[in-house]
C-alpha positions in Angstrom: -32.3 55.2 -25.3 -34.6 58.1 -25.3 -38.0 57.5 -26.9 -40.8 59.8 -27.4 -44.3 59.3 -29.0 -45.9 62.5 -30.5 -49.8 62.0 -30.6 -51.7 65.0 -32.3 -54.9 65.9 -30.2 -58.1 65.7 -32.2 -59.8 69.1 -32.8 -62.6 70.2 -30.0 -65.1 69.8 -33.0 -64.6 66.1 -34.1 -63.3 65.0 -30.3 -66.8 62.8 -29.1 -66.6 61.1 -33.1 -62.8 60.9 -33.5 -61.3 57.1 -33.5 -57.8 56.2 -32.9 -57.3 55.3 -37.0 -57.2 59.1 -37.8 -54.6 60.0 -35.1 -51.9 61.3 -36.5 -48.3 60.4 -34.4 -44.3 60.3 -34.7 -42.3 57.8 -33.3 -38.9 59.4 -32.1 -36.0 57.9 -30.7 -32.6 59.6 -30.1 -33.7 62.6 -31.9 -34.7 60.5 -35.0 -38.1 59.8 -36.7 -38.4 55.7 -37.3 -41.8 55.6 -37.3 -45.0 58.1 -38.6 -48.6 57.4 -39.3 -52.0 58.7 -39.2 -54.1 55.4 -37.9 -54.0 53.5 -35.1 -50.3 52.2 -35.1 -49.4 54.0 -32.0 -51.2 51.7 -29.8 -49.4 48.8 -30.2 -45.8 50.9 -30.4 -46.7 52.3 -27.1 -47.8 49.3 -25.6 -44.4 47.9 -26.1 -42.0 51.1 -26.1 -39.2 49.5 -27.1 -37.1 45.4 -26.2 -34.7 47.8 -24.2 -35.5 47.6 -20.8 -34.1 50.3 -19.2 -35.6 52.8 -22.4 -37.1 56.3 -21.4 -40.1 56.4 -23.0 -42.6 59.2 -22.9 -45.9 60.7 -24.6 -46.3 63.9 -25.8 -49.3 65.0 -26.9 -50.2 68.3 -29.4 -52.7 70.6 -29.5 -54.4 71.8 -32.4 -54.0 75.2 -33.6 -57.5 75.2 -34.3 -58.2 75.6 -30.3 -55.4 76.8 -29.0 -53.8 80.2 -31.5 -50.7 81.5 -29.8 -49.5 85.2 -30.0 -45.8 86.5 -28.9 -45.8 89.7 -27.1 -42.8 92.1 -26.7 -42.0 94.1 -23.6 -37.7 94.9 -24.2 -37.0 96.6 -21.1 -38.8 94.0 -18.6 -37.5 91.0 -17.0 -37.9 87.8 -17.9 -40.5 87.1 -15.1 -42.0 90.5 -15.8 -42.6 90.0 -19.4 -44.5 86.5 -18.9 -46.6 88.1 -16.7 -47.5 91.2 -18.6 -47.9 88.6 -21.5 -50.7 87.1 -20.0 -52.3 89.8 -18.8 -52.1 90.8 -22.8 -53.3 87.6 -23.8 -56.6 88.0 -21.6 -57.5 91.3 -22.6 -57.7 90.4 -26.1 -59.3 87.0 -25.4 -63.1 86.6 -25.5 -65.1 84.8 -23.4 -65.3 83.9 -19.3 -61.7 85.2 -17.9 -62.7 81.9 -15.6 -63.2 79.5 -18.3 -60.2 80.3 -20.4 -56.5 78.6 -19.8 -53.6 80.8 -20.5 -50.3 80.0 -20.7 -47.5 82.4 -21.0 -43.5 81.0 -22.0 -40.5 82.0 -20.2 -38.6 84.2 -22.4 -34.4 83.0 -21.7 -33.3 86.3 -21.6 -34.9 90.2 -21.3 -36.1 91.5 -24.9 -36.9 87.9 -26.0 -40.1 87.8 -27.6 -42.9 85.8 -24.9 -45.1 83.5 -26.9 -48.9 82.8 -24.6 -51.3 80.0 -25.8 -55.6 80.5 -25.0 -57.2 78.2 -25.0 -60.2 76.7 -22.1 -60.7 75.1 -19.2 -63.1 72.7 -21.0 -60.9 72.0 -24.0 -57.8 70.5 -21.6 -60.8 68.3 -19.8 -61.6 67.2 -23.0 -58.2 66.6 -24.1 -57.0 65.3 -20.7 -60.3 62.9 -20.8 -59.5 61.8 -24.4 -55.8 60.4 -23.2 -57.4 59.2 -20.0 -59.7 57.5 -22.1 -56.5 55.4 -23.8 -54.4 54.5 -20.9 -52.2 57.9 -21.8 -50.6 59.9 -19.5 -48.9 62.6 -21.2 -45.9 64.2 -20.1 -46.3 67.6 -21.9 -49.3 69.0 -24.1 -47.6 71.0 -26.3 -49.3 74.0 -28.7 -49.4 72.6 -32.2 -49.1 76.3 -33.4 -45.6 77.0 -31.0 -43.5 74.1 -33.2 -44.1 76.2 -36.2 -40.8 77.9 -36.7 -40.8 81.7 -37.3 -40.3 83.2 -40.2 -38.6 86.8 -41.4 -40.4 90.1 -40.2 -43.2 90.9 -42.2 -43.4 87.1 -44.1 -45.8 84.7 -43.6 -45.3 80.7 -43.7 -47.7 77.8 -44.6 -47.1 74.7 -42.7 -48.5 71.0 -42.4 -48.6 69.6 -39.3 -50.3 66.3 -37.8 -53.0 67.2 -41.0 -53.7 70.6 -40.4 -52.5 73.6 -41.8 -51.1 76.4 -39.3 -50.1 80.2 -40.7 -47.2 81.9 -38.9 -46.1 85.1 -38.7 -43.5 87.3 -37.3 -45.9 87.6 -34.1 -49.0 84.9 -34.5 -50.2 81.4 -35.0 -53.1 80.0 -36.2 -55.2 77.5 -38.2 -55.7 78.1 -41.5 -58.9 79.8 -42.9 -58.7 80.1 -46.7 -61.4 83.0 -46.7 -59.3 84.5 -43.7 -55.7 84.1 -44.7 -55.9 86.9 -47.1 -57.2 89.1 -45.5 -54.3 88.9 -42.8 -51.7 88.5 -45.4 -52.5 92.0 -46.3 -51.3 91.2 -49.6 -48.2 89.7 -48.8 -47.7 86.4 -50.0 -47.6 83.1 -47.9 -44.6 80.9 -48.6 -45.3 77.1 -48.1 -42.5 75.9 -45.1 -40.5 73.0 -46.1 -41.8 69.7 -44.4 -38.3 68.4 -43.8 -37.7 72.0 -41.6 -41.1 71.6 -40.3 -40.0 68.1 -39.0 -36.5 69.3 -37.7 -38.4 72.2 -35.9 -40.8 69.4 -34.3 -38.0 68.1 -33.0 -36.3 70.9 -32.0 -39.6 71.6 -29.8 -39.1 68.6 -27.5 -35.7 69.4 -26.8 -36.8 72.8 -25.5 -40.3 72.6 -25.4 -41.9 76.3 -25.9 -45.0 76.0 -23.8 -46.8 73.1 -22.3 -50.3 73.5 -21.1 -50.2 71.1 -18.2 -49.1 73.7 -16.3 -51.1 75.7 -13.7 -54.3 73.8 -12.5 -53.5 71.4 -14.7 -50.3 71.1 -13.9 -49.9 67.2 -12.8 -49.3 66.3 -9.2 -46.4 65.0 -7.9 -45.8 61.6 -7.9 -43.8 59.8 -5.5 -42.4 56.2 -6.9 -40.0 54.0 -5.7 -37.2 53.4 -7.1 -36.4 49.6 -6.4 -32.8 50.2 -7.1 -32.8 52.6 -4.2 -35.3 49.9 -2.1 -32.4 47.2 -3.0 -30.0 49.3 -1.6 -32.2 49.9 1.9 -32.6 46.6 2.4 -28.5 46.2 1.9 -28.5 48.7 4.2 -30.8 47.3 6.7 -29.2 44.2 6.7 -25.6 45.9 7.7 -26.9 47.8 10.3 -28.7 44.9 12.0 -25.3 42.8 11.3 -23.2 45.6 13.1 -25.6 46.1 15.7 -25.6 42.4 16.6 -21.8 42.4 16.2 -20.9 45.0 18.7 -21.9 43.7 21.6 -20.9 39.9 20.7 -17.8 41.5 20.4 -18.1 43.4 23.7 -19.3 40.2 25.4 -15.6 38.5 24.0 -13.7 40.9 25.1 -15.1 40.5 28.0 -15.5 37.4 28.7 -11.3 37.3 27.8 -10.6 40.2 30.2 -12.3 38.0 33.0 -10.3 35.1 32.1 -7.4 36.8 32.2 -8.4 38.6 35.8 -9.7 34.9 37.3 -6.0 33.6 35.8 -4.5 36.3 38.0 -6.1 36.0 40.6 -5.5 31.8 41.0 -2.1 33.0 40.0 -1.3 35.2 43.1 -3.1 33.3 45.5 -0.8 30.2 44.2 2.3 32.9 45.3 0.4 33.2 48.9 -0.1 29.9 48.9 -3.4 28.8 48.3 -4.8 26.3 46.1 -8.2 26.9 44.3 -9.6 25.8 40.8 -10.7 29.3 40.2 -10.3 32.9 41.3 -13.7 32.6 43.6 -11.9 29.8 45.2 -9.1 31.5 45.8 -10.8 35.2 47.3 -12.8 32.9 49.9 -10.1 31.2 51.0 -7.8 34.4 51.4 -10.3 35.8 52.7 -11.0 33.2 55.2 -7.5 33.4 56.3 -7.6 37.0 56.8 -10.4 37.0 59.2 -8.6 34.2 61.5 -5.5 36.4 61.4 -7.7 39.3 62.1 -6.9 41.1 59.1 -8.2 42.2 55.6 -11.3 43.2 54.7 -12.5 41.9 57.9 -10.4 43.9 60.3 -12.1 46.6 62.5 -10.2 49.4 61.1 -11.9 49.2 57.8 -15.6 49.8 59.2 -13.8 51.8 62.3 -12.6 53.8 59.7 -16.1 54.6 57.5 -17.8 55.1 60.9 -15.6 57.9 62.0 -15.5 59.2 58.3 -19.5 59.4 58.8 -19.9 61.1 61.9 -17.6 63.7 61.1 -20.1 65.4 58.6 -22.7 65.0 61.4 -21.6 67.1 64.6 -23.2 66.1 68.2 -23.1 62.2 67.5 -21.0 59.7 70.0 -20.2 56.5 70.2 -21.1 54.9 73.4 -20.1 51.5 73.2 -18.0 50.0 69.9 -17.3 46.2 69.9 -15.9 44.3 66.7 -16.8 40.2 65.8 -14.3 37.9 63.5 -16.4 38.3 60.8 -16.1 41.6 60.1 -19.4 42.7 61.8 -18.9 46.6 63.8 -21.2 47.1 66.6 -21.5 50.5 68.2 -24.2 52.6 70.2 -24.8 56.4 68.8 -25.8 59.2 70.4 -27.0 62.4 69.5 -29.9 65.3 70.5 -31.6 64.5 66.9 -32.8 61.2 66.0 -31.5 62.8 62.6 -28.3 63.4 63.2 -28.1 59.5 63.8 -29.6 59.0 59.8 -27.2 61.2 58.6 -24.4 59.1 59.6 -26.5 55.8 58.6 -26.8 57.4 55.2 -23.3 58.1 54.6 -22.4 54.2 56.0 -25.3 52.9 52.9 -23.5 55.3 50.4 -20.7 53.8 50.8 -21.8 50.8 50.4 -21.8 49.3 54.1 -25.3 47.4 55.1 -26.3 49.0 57.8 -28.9 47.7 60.5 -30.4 50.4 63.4 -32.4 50.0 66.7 -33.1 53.4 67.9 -34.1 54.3 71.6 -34.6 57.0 74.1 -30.9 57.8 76.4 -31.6 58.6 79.8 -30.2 62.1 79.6 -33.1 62.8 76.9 -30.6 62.2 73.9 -31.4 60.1 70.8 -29.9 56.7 70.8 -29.4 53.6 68.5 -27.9 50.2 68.3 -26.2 50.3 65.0 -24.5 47.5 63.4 -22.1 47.6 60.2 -21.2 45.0 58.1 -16.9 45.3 57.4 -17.2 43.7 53.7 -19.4 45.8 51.2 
């Protein structure tokens, strides 16, 4: 449910003795009219906007036509764009007073040709208005022209119409507050027709569909406002709450897998050594003890081909090194003497042997034919 409250702004005049009992205001909701006054009724209505909940309420307040006359300004051949601009220019050429001081607002014509209607008004009227609402715990989503919800009438007629207590004249081109000395003067003869409340209220209407102008635009446009919406903050936290569930699941489910996969490894392992014919509560059990059989038989891991064999991978990237001396223990431990004519040709090799894993121990010391020398030891089993 949509619900609007139209307040009508007191004039600039009576603004510092004006009380909220002469307010006039129009309770709307849907498009409809339920409620009208010209006291202090409003207050309670918009402290309580309606028993729905979820109802989109909203103030909007008028301006009288007393301070703010509008005028509508053709330009046919210019754009849109073009023609509000030109419009205000218009507007402040004809305007008296401080071009500073004054407020000018200019409508957006919906197509080229359109007529562009421009409210004047001041700087120190929208304070004053702005103040007022302020003043009432209002915050006002639009400040329309009183004048601009006048509907127009035929070219070269003039209408009369009654709106939030005052009286507003409206031609084919203007807007104002009525003046009885003034009015005819500018009717020029012609005769001014009384409008028809009931088509005065539809055109109200009408108005906050499409409003025509609204003066909080420009410096006075408001600010943006950022609020959160605590549907959208539900959702985060709903959010949140996956993510930190999914996060904590994936590696838990990692760590099962895993924890299965080495089951299933240990189990094979205790499985194969059963075939070989060893015994042992788990797969640990069972490596040592192959293992331990190897190195008696002089095999496996231990055997001196397998450091042999990454010694002489080494010192092929690494030309001028020898072996001296190469001896081999049961327990898988390589023992050789290098030689070279750079103590870092000797690190090379000792580099490749720690790359691959090997732990490598070095004595170095001077060879009698002036060569670089070290006692170099290399454990079989990574």
């Amino acid at each position: 449910m949509t619900q609007t409250l139209l307040i009508w702004l007191p004039r600039l005049e009576a603004l510092g003795a004006a009380d909220d009992t002469g307010v006039a205001w129009l309770r709307v909701d849907d498009g409809v009219v339920v409620d009208a006054g010209q006291d202090d009724g409003w207050v309670d209505m918009w402290e309580r906007p309606g028993e729905d909940e979820e109802a989109d309420a909203r103030l909007v307040a008028l301006a009288p036509a007393a301070d703010v006359p509008l005028r509508w300004y053709h330009f046919p051949d210019a754009a849109p764009a073009q023609a509000a601009a030109a419009a205000r220019i218009e507007a402040l050429k004809h305007s008296l007073g401080d071009p500073a001081g004054l407020h000018i607002v200019a409508g957006q014509p919906a197509t080229a040709g359109q007529a562009v209607p421009v409210a004047v008004t001041t700087h120190a009227a929208m304070t004053a208005w702005t103040g007022w609402l302020a003043a009432r715990g209002l915050d006002a989503s639009a400040i329309l022209p009183a004048a601009a919800t006048v509907p127009p009438p035929e070219a070269g007629a003039l209408w009369l119409a009654e709106a939030g207590g005052e009286a507003i004249v409206r031609t084919d081109d203007r807007a104002f507050v009525s003046d009885p000395e003034l009015d005819p003067l500018i009717a020029a003869g012609r005769d001014i027709a009384p409008l028809d409340p009931e088509r005065m209220r539809e055109a109200l209407l009408l108005s906050l569909g499409a409003p025509p102008l609204d003066l909080l635009s420009g410096a006075w446009k408001p600010k943006r406002r950022w609020a959160v919406d605590p549907a959208l903050v539900a959702l985060g936290r709903k959010l949140l709450v996956a993510l930190l569930i999914v996060s904590l699941a994936i590696p838990l489910v990692h760590l099962i897998r895993l924890a299965a996969d080495t089951r299933r490894a240990d189990a094979a392992v205790v499985a194969m050594a059963k075939d070989a014919g060893v015994t042992a509560p788990d797969a640990e059990a069972a490596e040592a003890e192959i293992d331990r059989r190897l190195a008696a038989a002089g095999g496996g891991p231990l055997a001196f081909s397998v450091p042999a064999s990454a010694l002489f991978e080494a010192m092929r990237d690494a030309a001028g090194v020898t072996t001296k001396t190469l001896s081999h223990r049961t327990d898988g431990t390589l023992t050789t003497t290098l030689a070279a004519p750079r103590a870092e040709d000797i690190n090379k090799v000792l580099l490749a042997l720690q790359a691959r894993g090997y732990r490598v121990t070095a004595q170095p010391m001077a060879g009698a034919d002036g060569q670089q020398m070290a006692n170099i030891t290399v454990r079989a089993v990574p």
